[in-house]
C-alpha positions as a printed Julia matrix, in Angstrom:
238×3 Matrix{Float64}:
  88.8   -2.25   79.31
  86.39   0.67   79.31
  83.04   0.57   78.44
  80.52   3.68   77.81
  77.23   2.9    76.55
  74.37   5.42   75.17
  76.61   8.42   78.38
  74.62  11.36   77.83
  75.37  14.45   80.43
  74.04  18.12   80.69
  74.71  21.51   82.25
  71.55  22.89   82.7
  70.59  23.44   78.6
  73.87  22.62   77.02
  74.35  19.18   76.24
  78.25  18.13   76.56
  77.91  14.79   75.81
  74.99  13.25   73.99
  74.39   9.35   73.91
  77.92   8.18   73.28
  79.13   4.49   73.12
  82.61   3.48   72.98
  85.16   0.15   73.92
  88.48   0.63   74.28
  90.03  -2.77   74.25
  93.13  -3.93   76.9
  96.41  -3.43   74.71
  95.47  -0.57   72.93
  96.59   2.93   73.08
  93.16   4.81   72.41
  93.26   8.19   70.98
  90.16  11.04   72.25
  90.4   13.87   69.61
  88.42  16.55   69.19
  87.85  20.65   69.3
  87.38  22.63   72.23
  84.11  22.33   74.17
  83.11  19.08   72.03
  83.05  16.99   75.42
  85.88  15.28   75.71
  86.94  16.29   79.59
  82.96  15.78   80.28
  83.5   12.25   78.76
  86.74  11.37   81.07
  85.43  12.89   83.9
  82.12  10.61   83.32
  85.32   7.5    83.17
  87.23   8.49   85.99
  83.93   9.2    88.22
  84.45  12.64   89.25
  81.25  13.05   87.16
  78.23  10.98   86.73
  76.28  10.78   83.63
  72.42  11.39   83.34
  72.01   8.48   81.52
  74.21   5.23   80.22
  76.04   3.18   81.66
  80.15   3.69   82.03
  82.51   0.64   82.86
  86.35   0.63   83.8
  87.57  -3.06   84.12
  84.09  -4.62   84.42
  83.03  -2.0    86.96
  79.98  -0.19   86.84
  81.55   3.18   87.89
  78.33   4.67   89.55
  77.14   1.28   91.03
  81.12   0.39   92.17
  82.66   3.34   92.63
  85.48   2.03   94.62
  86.28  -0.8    92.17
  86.4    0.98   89.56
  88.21   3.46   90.38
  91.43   1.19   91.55
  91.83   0.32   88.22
  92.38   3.72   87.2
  95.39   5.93   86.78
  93.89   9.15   86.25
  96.21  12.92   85.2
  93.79  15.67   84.77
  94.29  18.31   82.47
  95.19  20.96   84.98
  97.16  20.1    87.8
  95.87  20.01   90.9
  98.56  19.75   94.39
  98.79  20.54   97.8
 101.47  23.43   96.81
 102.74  23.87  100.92
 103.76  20.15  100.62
 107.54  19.93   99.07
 107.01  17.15   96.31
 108.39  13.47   98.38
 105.45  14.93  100.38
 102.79  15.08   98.31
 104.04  11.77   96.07
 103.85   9.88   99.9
 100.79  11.38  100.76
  99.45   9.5    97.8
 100.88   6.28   98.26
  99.44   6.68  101.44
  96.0    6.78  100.03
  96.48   4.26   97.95
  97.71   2.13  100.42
 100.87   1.66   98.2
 103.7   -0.19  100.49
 106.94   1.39  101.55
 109.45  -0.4    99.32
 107.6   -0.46   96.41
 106.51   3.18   96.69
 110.54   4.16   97.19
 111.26   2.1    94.11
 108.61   3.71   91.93
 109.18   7.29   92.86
 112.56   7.07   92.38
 112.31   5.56   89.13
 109.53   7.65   87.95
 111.41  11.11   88.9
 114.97  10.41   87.43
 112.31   9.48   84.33
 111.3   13.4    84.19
 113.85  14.6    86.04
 112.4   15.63   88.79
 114.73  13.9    91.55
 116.26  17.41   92.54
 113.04  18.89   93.09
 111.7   16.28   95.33
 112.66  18.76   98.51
 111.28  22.15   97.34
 107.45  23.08   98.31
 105.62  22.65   95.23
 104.23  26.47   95.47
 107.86  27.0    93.73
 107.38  24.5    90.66
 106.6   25.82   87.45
 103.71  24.29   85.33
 105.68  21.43   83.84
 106.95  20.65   87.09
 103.89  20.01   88.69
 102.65  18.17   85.36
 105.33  15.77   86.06
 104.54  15.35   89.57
 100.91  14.33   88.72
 101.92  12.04   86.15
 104.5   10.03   88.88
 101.65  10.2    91.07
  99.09   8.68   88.84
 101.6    6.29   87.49
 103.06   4.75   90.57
 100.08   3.19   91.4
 100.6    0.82   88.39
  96.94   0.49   87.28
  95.67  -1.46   84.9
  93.82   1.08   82.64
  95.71   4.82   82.38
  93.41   7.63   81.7
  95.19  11.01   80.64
  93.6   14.21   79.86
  96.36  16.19   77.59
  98.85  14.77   79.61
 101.99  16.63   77.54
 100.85  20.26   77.88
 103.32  21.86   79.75
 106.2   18.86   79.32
 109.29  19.64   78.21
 110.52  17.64   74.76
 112.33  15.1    76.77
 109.64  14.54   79.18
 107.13  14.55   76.72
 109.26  11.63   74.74
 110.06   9.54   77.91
 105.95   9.83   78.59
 105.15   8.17   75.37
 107.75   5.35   75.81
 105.52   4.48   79.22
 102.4    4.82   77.54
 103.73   2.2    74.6
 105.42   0.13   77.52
 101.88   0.05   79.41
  99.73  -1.49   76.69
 102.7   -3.99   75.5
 101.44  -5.93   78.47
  97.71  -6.02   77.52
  97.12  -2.95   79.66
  94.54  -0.26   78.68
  95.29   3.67   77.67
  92.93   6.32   76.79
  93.93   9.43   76.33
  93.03  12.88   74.67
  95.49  15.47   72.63
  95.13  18.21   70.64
  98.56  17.12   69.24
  97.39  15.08   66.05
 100.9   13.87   64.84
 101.49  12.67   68.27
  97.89  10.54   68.31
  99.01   9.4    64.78
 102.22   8.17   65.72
 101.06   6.14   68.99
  97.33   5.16   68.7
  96.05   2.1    67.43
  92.69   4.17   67.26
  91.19   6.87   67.55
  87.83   8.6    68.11
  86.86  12.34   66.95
  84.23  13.67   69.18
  82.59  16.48   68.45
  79.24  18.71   69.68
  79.32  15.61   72.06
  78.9   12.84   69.49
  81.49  10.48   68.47
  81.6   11.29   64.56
  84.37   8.86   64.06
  86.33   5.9    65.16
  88.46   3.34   63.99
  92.61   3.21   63.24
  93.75   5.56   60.6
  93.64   3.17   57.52
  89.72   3.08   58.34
  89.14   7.12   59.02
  90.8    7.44   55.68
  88.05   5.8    53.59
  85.48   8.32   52.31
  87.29  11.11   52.97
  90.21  13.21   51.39
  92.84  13.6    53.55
  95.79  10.96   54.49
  96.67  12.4    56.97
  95.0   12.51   61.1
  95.15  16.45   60.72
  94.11  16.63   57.67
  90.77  13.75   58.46
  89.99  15.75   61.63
  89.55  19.33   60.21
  87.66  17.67   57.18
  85.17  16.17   59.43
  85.51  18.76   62.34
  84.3   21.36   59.77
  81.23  19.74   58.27
Protein backbone atom coordinates (compact mmCIF):
# COMPACT_ATOMS: atom_id res chain seq x y z
CA UNK A 1 0.00 0.00 0.00
CA UNK A 2 0.99 3.64 -0.31
CA UNK A 3 -0.13 6.25 1.68
CA UNK A 4 0.35 10.23 1.09
CA UNK A 5 -1.40 12.44 3.34
CA UNK A 6 -1.87 16.46 3.10
CA UNK A 7 2.48 16.02 0.81
CA UNK A 8 3.01 19.48 0.01
CA UNK A 9 6.71 20.32 -1.56
CA UNK A 10 8.34 23.58 -2.98
CA UNK A 11 11.22 24.90 -5.08
CA UNK A 12 11.92 28.02 -3.71
CA UNK A 13 8.33 29.97 -4.91
CA UNK A 14 6.86 27.36 -7.13
CA UNK A 15 4.77 24.99 -5.49
CA UNK A 16 4.97 21.37 -7.28
CA UNK A 17 2.89 19.66 -5.14
CA UNK A 18 0.34 21.23 -2.86
CA UNK A 19 -1.39 19.21 0.06
CA UNK A 20 -2.13 16.00 -1.75
CA UNK A 21 -3.69 12.79 -0.21
CA UNK A 22 -3.92 9.60 -1.91
CA UNK A 23 -4.22 5.39 -1.09
CA UNK A 24 -3.40 3.16 -3.48
CA UNK A 25 -4.69 -0.15 -2.31
CA UNK A 26 -2.50 -3.76 -2.65
CA UNK A 27 -3.98 -5.40 -5.96
CA UNK A 28 -4.50 -2.50 -7.84
CA UNK A 29 -2.82 -1.13 -10.82
CA UNK A 30 -2.96 2.75 -10.00
CA UNK A 31 -2.86 5.13 -12.80
CA UNK A 32 -0.81 8.96 -12.14
CA UNK A 33 -2.01 11.16 -15.09
CA UNK A 34 -1.46 14.42 -15.68
CA UNK A 35 0.27 17.42 -17.94
CA UNK A 36 3.71 18.40 -17.86
CA UNK A 37 5.05 20.20 -14.78
CA UNK A 38 1.69 19.35 -12.77
CA UNK A 39 3.90 17.32 -10.14
CA UNK A 40 3.70 14.08 -10.81
CA UNK A 41 7.73 13.10 -10.76
CA UNK A 42 7.79 15.57 -7.54
CA UNK A 43 5.01 13.26 -6.14
CA UNK A 44 7.03 9.80 -6.89
CA UNK A 45 10.10 11.12 -5.98
CA UNK A 46 8.34 12.25 -2.50
CA UNK A 47 7.22 7.93 -2.66
CA UNK A 48 10.35 6.54 -3.55
CA UNK A 49 12.37 8.95 -1.02
CA UNK A 50 14.77 10.53 -3.24
CA UNK A 51 12.75 13.62 -2.13
CA UNK A 52 11.25 14.63 1.08
CA UNK A 53 8.18 16.63 1.38
CA UNK A 54 7.83 19.93 3.45
CA UNK A 55 4.94 18.78 4.96
CA UNK A 56 2.62 15.37 5.16
CA UNK A 57 3.25 12.40 5.80
CA UNK A 58 4.15 9.60 2.86
CA UNK A 59 3.85 5.73 3.58
CA UNK A 60 5.05 2.67 1.37
CA UNK A 61 3.92 -0.64 3.09
CA UNK A 62 3.24 0.88 6.53
CA UNK A 63 6.53 2.78 6.44
CA UNK A 64 6.90 6.22 7.25
CA UNK A 65 9.38 6.96 4.38
CA UNK A 66 11.22 9.93 6.15
CA UNK A 67 11.05 8.34 9.69
CA UNK A 68 12.08 4.58 8.04
CA UNK A 69 13.84 5.21 5.25
CA UNK A 70 15.36 1.86 4.95
CA UNK A 71 12.04 0.00 5.38
CA UNK A 72 10.41 1.61 3.19
CA UNK A 73 12.34 1.67 0.66
CA UNK A 74 12.74 -2.42 0.43
CA UNK A 75 9.41 -2.55 -0.47
CA UNK A 76 9.93 -0.57 -3.43
CA UNK A 77 10.73 -1.31 -7.02
CA UNK A 78 11.44 1.96 -8.32
CA UNK A 79 12.25 2.87 -12.71
CA UNK A 80 12.77 6.50 -13.04
CA UNK A 81 11.83 8.31 -15.93
CA UNK A 82 15.27 8.78 -17.36
CA UNK A 83 17.65 6.17 -17.09
CA UNK A 84 20.31 6.40 -15.05
CA UNK A 85 23.61 3.47 -15.41
CA UNK A 86 27.04 3.07 -14.85
CA UNK A 87 27.57 3.13 -18.87
CA UNK A 88 31.59 1.58 -18.52
CA UNK A 89 29.88 -1.48 -16.88
CA UNK A 90 28.71 -4.08 -19.81
CA UNK A 91 25.02 -4.86 -18.65
CA UNK A 92 25.50 -8.67 -16.41
CA UNK A 93 27.66 -5.99 -14.68
CA UNK A 94 25.60 -3.48 -13.76
CA UNK A 95 22.32 -6.02 -13.23
CA UNK A 96 25.00 -7.92 -10.49
CA UNK A 97 26.13 -4.88 -9.13
CA UNK A 98 22.55 -4.43 -8.07
CA UNK A 99 21.77 -7.64 -6.76
CA UNK A 100 24.69 -7.01 -4.91
CA UNK A 101 23.15 -4.09 -3.20
CA UNK A 102 20.26 -5.60 -2.63
CA UNK A 103 21.73 -8.39 -1.16
CA UNK A 104 19.80 -10.55 -3.76
CA UNK A 105 21.37 -14.33 -3.60
CA UNK A 106 23.27 -15.95 -6.41
CA UNK A 107 20.73 -18.47 -7.72
CA UNK A 108 17.90 -16.51 -7.50
CA UNK A 109 19.56 -13.44 -9.05
CA UNK A 110 20.78 -15.92 -12.19
CA UNK A 111 17.20 -17.09 -12.44
CA UNK A 112 15.65 -13.64 -12.51
CA UNK A 113 18.02 -11.98 -14.90
CA UNK A 114 17.79 -14.52 -17.17
CA UNK A 115 14.19 -14.59 -17.19
CA UNK A 116 13.75 -10.95 -17.13
CA UNK A 117 16.20 -10.35 -20.30
CA UNK A 118 14.88 -13.11 -22.75
CA UNK A 119 11.46 -11.06 -21.49
CA UNK A 120 12.86 -7.79 -23.43
CA UNK A 121 15.25 -9.32 -25.24
CA UNK A 122 18.05 -8.18 -23.95
CA UNK A 123 20.04 -11.61 -23.38
CA UNK A 124 22.52 -10.73 -26.34
CA UNK A 125 23.35 -7.52 -24.95
CA UNK A 126 24.18 -8.67 -21.55
CA UNK A 127 28.17 -8.49 -22.66
CA UNK A 128 28.39 -5.07 -24.38
CA UNK A 129 29.32 -1.85 -22.08
CA UNK A 130 26.18 -0.10 -21.70
CA UNK A 131 27.85 3.31 -23.19
CA UNK A 132 26.81 1.33 -26.58
CA UNK A 133 22.96 0.77 -25.74
CA UNK A 134 20.52 2.88 -27.23
CA UNK A 135 17.71 4.51 -25.07
CA UNK A 136 15.36 1.55 -25.05
CA UNK A 137 18.10 -0.59 -24.22
CA UNK A 138 19.01 0.93 -21.19
CA UNK A 139 15.12 1.39 -20.37
CA UNK A 140 15.00 -2.27 -20.33
CA UNK A 141 17.94 -2.71 -18.26
CA UNK A 142 16.43 -0.48 -15.48
CA UNK A 143 13.25 -2.13 -15.59
CA UNK A 144 15.12 -5.91 -15.01
CA UNK A 145 16.92 -4.17 -12.43
CA UNK A 146 14.05 -2.74 -10.54
CA UNK A 147 12.06 -5.84 -11.14
CA UNK A 148 14.36 -8.57 -9.99
CA UNK A 149 14.20 -7.53 -6.69
CA UNK A 150 10.54 -8.77 -6.57
CA UNK A 151 9.08 -6.02 -4.32
CA UNK A 152 6.00 -5.81 -3.07
CA UNK A 153 4.84 -2.33 -4.31
CA UNK A 154 6.31 -1.29 -8.11
CA UNK A 155 6.64 2.34 -8.65
CA UNK A 156 7.24 3.40 -12.43
CA UNK A 157 7.70 6.78 -13.75
CA UNK A 158 6.71 6.49 -17.69
CA UNK A 159 8.17 3.30 -17.69
CA UNK A 160 7.34 2.60 -21.75
CA UNK A 161 9.05 5.68 -23.24
CA UNK A 162 11.62 4.46 -25.24
CA UNK A 163 10.24 0.52 -25.36
CA UNK A 164 9.83 -1.04 -28.32
CA UNK A 165 5.99 -2.48 -29.08
CA UNK A 166 6.92 -5.87 -27.91
CA UNK A 167 8.64 -4.75 -24.87
CA UNK A 168 6.19 -2.35 -24.11
CA UNK A 169 3.38 -5.36 -24.33
CA UNK A 170 5.46 -7.96 -22.35
CA UNK A 171 5.84 -4.88 -19.56
CA UNK A 172 2.16 -4.64 -19.11
CA UNK A 173 1.63 -8.46 -18.83
CA UNK A 174 4.16 -8.10 -15.56
CA UNK A 175 2.50 -5.21 -14.30
CA UNK A 176 -1.12 -7.22 -14.54
CA UNK A 177 0.82 -10.42 -13.26
CA UNK A 178 2.20 -8.26 -10.17
CA UNK A 179 -1.10 -7.05 -8.72
CA UNK A 180 -2.94 -10.58 -9.49
CA UNK A 181 -1.16 -11.53 -6.32
CA UNK A 182 -2.39 -8.61 -4.11
CA UNK A 183 0.76 -6.69 -4.95
CA UNK A 184 0.76 -2.86 -5.35
CA UNK A 185 1.53 -0.69 -8.78
CA UNK A 186 1.61 2.92 -9.25
CA UNK A 187 2.56 4.26 -12.12
CA UNK A 188 2.40 7.48 -14.37
CA UNK A 189 1.84 7.75 -18.44
CA UNK A 190 1.13 10.19 -20.71
CA UNK A 191 -0.29 7.25 -22.79
CA UNK A 192 -4.13 7.52 -21.82
CA UNK A 193 -5.41 4.41 -23.81
CA UNK A 194 -2.75 2.47 -22.18
CA UNK A 195 -3.91 3.77 -18.38
CA UNK A 196 -7.48 2.98 -19.65
CA UNK A 197 -6.84 -0.39 -20.65
CA UNK A 198 -4.82 -1.52 -17.36
CA UNK A 199 -5.82 0.68 -14.35
CA UNK A 200 -8.34 -0.04 -11.95
CA UNK A 201 -7.94 3.81 -11.13
CA UNK A 202 -6.69 6.57 -11.79
CA UNK A 203 -5.77 10.04 -10.49
CA UNK A 204 -5.36 13.38 -12.71
CA UNK A 205 -3.03 15.70 -11.02
CA UNK A 206 -2.68 18.85 -12.02
CA UNK A 207 -0.94 22.48 -10.81
CA UNK A 208 -0.05 19.95 -7.98
CA UNK A 209 -3.56 19.05 -6.81
CA UNK A 210 -5.23 15.85 -7.37
CA UNK A 211 -8.43 17.14 -9.38
CA UNK A 212 -9.64 13.64 -9.81
CA UNK A 213 -9.69 10.08 -8.79
CA UNK A 214 -11.62 7.12 -8.96
CA UNK A 215 -11.99 4.13 -11.90
CA UNK A 216 -13.32 5.35 -15.16
CA UNK A 217 -17.10 4.58 -14.64
CA UNK A 218 -16.74 7.25 -11.67
CA UNK A 219 -14.51 10.09 -13.68
CA UNK A 220 -17.26 9.79 -16.20
CA UNK A 221 -20.07 11.24 -14.05
CA UNK A 222 -20.42 15.02 -14.45
CA UNK A 223 -18.51 15.31 -17.23
CA UNK A 224 -18.83 14.83 -21.12
CA UNK A 225 -16.47 12.66 -22.35
CA UNK A 226 -16.45 8.59 -22.24
CA UNK A 227 -13.53 8.32 -22.88
CA UNK A 228 -9.89 8.72 -20.34
CA UNK A 229 -8.59 11.20 -23.15
CA UNK A 230 -11.38 12.74 -23.68
CA UNK A 231 -12.14 13.22 -19.30
CA UNK A 232 -8.51 14.39 -18.93
CA UNK A 233 -8.36 17.29 -21.49
CA UNK A 234 -11.96 18.30 -20.25
CA UNK A 235 -10.75 18.70 -16.79
CA UNK A 236 -7.02 19.46 -17.67
CA UNK A 237 -8.39 22.57 -19.48
CA UNK A 238 -10.68 24.14 -16.93
Amino acid sequence: MIELINVSKSYGKKIAVDNLSLTVRPGEIFGFLGPNGAGKTTTIKMIVGLHRPDSGTVRVGGHDVAARPLEAKRQIAYVPDTPEVYDKLTGLEYLNFIADVCGIPPRERQERIERFADTFELTGALFDRIESYSHGMQQKLVLISALMRNPPVWVLDEPMVGLDPRSSHRLKELMVEHTRNNRTLFFSTHVLEVAERLCDRVAIIDRGRIIACGTLDELRQGQTGETLESIFLELTER
